[in-house]
N, C-alpha and C positions, 0 to 999 in steps of 0.2 A: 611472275606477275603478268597481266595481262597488256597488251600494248592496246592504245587508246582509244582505237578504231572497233576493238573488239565487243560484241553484249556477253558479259560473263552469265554463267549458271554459278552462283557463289558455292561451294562446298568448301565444307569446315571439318575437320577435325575433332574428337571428343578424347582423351583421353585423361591420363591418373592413375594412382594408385588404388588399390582395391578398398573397398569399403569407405570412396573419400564422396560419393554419392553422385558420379558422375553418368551411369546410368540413369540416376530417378530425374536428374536435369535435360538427359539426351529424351528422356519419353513426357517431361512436362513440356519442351520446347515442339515435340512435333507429333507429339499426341501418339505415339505407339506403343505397343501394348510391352508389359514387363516380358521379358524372355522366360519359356515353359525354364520350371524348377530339374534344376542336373542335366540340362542340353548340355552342348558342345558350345563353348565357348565361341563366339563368331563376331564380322564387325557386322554392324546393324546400318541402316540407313532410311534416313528420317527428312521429310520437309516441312519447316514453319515460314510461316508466313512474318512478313516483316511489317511490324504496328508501324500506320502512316495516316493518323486524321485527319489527312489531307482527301485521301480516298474517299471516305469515310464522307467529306464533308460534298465533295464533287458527287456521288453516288445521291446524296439527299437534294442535292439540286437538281441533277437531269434523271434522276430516277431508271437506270439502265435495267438491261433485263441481266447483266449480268459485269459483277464488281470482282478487279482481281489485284491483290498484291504483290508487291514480287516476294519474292521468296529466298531462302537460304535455305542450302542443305546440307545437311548434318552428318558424319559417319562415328559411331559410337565402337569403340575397339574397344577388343576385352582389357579389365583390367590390368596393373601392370606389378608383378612381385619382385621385390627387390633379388639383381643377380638375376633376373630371368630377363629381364624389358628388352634390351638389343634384340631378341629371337620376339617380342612382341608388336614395337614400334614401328620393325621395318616391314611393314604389311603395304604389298600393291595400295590398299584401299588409304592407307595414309599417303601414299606417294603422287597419289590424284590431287589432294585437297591443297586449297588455298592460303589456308591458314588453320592454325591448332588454337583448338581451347582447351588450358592444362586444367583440370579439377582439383584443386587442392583444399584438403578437409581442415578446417578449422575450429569444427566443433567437437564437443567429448559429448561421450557415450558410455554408459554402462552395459549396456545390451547390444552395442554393435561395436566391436574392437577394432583398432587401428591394427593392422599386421605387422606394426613395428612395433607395438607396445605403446606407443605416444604418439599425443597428437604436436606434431611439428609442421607446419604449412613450406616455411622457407627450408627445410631440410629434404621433405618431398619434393617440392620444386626442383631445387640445384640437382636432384639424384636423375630425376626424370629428363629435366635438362642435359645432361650429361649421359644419359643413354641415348640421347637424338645426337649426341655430337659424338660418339665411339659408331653409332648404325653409320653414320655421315663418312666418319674415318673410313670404312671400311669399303665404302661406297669408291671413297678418293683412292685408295691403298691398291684397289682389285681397278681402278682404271691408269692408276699409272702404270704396274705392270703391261699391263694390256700397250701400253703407248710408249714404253721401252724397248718391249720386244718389237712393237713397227720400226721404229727409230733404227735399229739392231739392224733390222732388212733394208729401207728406205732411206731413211734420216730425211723425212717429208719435213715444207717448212710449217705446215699449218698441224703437225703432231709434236714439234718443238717447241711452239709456241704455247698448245695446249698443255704440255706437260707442264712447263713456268704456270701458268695460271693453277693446275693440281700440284701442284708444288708450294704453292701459296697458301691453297687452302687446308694442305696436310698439316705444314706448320702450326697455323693458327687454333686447327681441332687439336693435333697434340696439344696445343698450350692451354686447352679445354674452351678455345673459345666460340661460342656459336656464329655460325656464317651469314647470321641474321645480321652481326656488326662490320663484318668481313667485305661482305658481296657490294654492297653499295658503295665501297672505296676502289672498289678496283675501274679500270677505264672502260669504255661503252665495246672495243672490241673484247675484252678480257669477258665481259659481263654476255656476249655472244657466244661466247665459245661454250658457254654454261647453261646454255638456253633449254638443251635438251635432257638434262637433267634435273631431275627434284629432289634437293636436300632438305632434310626435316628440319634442323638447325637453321636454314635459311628462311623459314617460313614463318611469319607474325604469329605472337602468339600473346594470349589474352589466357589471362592467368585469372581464374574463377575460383575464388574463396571464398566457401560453403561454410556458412555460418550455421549457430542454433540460435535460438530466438532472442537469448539474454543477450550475444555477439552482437546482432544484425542490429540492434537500437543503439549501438556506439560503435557504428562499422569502423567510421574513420579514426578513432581510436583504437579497436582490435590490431587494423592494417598497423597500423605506425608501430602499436608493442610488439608486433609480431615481427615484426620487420621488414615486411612484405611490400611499405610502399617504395623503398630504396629498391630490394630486385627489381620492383616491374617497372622503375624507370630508365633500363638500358634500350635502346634503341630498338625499336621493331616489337615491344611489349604495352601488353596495357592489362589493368586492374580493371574489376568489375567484384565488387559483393555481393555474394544473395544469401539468400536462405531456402535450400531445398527445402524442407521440411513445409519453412511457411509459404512457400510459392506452391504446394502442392495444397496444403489446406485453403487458400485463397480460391484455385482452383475448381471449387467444390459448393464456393459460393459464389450469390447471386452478384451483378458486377458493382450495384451500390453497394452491398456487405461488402464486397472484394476492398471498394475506395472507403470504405472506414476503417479496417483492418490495415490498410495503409495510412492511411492518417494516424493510426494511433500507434503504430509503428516510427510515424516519420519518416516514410520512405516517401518519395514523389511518383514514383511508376514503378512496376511489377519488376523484378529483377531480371526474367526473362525478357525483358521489353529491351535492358542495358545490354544482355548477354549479344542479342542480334545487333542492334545498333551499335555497338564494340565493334565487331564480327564487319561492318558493312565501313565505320570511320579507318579501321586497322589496315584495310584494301585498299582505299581511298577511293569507295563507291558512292556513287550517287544515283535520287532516282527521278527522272523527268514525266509528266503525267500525261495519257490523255483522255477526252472525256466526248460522252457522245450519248445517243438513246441506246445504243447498242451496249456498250460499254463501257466502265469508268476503270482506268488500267496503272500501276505504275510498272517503268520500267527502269532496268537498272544498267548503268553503264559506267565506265571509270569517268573520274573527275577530271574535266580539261578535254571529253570527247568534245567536236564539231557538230553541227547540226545534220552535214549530210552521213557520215557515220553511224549517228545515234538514229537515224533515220532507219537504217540499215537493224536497229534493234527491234522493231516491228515487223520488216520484212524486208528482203534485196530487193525487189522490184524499189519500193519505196526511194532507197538508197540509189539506185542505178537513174530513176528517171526524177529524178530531186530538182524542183523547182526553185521553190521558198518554203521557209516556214514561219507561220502563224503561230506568235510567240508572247504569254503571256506571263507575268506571275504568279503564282497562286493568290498570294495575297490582295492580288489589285482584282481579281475576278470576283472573290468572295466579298469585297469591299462594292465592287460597281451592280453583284448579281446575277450580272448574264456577258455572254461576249460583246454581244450588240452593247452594251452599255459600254463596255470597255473600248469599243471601239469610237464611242462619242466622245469617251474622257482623254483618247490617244494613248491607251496605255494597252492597248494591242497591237503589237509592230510586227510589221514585214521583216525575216531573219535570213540573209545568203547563206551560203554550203560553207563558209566561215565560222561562223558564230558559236560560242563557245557556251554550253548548253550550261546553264546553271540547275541548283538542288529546287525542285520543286516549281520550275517552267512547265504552262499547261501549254500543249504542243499540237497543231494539225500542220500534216506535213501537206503540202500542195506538191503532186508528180503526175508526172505523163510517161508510160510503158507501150 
């Protein structure tokens, strides 16, 4: 996880079992092209943009010469065949990311087969699950050795101590439990001593269940028969529904067809709108805005960062020579329609290197370098 002070580059995770359409969601979210037909299997890496009409609405006010989002970036790993995933999961490119998005298919098909024969969401799930937490095992297994054998030479106190803590969490993967429930009970040194490593099992994950279009119109009924809303409420998990299929044909249309297709769905926003926003509440990111003729920007920072920090997510100079900052709400700017306004209404305040940046504060930093 990132510590508070930090501006993250968000990167996420894609995976799933095969044919659960977790590619067609990794190239509708970041726009990339389908992978040539009989390549080599490889992970992919994709960036979308994160829907914020806040930008949107800043950008139509001061008319900049250029508008940017923040972003999330995506890693799409080959699918996963059951008895095979351990040798698939544990790829560098998973080991980077911040959090996983499981794909798990819940639509049936004639023409595209499930590799199990059925379609099961919660069966795929626990399997896939359970291959991050044997990659994990393996992970703890080859560093305790490693921290036996010093022990054997030294008996150091800071390799005793670590070993208690991979001792801990050996147990808990034997007993098949993911470290996503584990890690956050252990105490602030225990939870250091772990810093430098990336367990798959520790890492939030957002469980994407790929509906077909008769599903998606009683999502919240599919989830519950299927089972699906009990798993994704342990700790460190979250639920999100879409519909590949119709997130691609929406795609294709203009954005009024897109919100009538929606409408008559009864969905409120595009699925990939949730997948990212999932993706961004799961981290406990947030984004502060700023706005100018030059530029109307968001940026993204953890929740509970400081002003002179997040200052620092623009640029270090900013950060180093941090004065004050010019601290608005979104909604009182759009309410008053200029800053000068806001500044008549008093709802423009001077903010010290204190100040605890809330979701959606329009920001100019005042610094001297």
């Amino acid at each position: 996880m990132y510590p508070p002070e930090y501006n993250p580059i968000v990167k996420v995770g894609i995976i799933g079992v095969a044919s659960s359409g977790k590619s067609t969601l990794f190239q509708l979210l970041t726009g990339a092209s389908a992978p040539a037909p009989g390549g080599r299997p490889e992970a992919r890496l994709g960036v979308a943009r994160v829907p914020d009409p806040r930008v949107d609405a800043l950008a139509v006010m001061y008319q900049p010469k250029k508008t940017t989002p923040a972003t999330v970036e995506y890693v799409d790993v080959p699918g996963v065949v059951k008895g095979e995933g351990s040798a698939l999961v544990d790829l560098p490119a998973l080991r980077g990311v911040d959090a996983l998005v499981h794909v798990v298919r819940a639509f049936e098909s004639d023409s595209v087969a499930h590799p199990d024969g059925s379609v099961d969401p919660v069966r795929d799930a626990k399997m896939l699950e359970l291959e991050l937490i044997l990659a994990d095992l393996g992970t703890a297994e080859r560093r305790l050795e490693r921290l036996e054998g010093n022990i054997k030479k030294a008996n150091r106190a800071d390799d005793v101590a670590e070993r208690a803590v991979f001792l801990k969490l050996k147990a808990a993967l034997e007993a098949e439990r993911p470290l996503r429930e584990v890690v956050p009970g252990l105490s602030d040194e225990e939870r250091k001593r772990l810093r430098s490593y990336s367990f798959l099992s520790e890492k939030p994950l957002i469980l994407v269940v790929n509906m077909g279009e008769d599903e998606v119109r009683d999502a919240a009924g599919v989830l519950e028969r299927r089972g699906l809303a009990s798993f994704a409420a342990a700790p460190g998990r979250a639920l999100v529904p879409v519909s590949a299929p119709i997130e691609a044909e929406m795609a294709q249309l203009s954005s009024d067809d897109a919100r009538a297709f929606r409408e008559d769905l009864h969905l409120e926003e595009p699925g990939l709108d949730r997948v990212i926003r999932a993706s961004y509440a799961l981290l406990g990111l947030i984004s502060f805005l700023t706005a100018g003729e030059d530029e109307c920007r968001a940026w993204t920072i953890r929740k509970g960062t400081k002003a002179q920090p997040a200052a620092g997510a623009i640029h270090s100079d900013i950060e180093r020579g941090f004065i004050r900052a010019e601290v608005v709400a979104f909604d009182d700017l759009m309410a008053a329609g200029s800053l000068a306004a806001c500044r008549e209404r008093g709802t423009l305040r001077l903010e010290g290197k204190e100040y605890v940046v809330r979701d959606g504060d329009v920001i100019n930093f005042r610094f001297n370098v």
